[in-house]
Steps between C-alpha positions, in 0.01 A plus 500: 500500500805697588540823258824441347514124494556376162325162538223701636476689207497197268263291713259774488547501110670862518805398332437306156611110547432171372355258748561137447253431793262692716243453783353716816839418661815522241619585189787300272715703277827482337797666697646814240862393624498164483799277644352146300317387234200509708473742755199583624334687791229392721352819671208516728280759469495614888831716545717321714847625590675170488505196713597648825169706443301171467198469762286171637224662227728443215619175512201392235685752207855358613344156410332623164807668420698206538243237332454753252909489428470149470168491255681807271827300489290179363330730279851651354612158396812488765294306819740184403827620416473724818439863616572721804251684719712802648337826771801713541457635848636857596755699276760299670277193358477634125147624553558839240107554538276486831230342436513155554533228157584161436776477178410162326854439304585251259573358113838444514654234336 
C-alpha cells in the first residue's frame, strides 16, 4: 500500500465506498466523476503504478481485471449495445491517479 494513494485507501476499506464486486484480488466501484452512464472502475488491490509498472508476476490481475470488465459490463445491462475498457497511462495518458485501474464505460444511447 502506498501512504497517500487513494485507491489504496479505499481498497483497504479506509475511505467509505460501495463495492459492486470484491475478491482477494479487486474491487468494482462507481467512478465519483463519471464521463457515461456507466462508468466504473476496476482496481486491484496490489498498488500498481500503471501499466509501464506491470511485472511477469502480474499478468494474472491484468487478466482478472480485464475479464472482470467484461463480467461487470454484462452485469450493468450494456454487454450488447457496447462498452469501452480504457487504462490511461501517464499524465500525458489521462492517468489523474497512480495506481493502476481499468474504466469500464458505457450506456449511451
Amino acid at each position: 500500500m502506498e501512504k497517500d494513494c487513494i485507491f489504496c485507501k479505499i481498497v483497504n476499506g479506509e475511505t467509505p465506498t460501495k463495492f459492486l464486486f470484491e475478491n482477494d484480488t479487486l474491487v468494482v466501484f462507481k467512478d465519483i466523476n463519471p464521463e457515461a452512464p456507466t462508468h466504473l472502475l476496476i482496481v486491484p488491490r496490489k498498488h500498481i503504478r500503471c501499466i509501464n509498472n506491470l511485472t511477469e508476476e502480474d499478468r494474472e490481475i491484468v487478466s482478472e481485471i480485464v475479464m472482470t470488465g467484461r463480467d461487470m459490463a454484462k452485469k450493468e445491462g450494456i454487454s450488447e449495445s457496447g462498452f469501452k475498457l480504457l487504462f490511461n497511462v501517464e499524465k500525458g495518458g489521462g492517468q489523474v491517479i497512480f495506481h493502476l485501474h481499468l474504466h469500464l464505460l458505457g450506456g449511451w444511447e
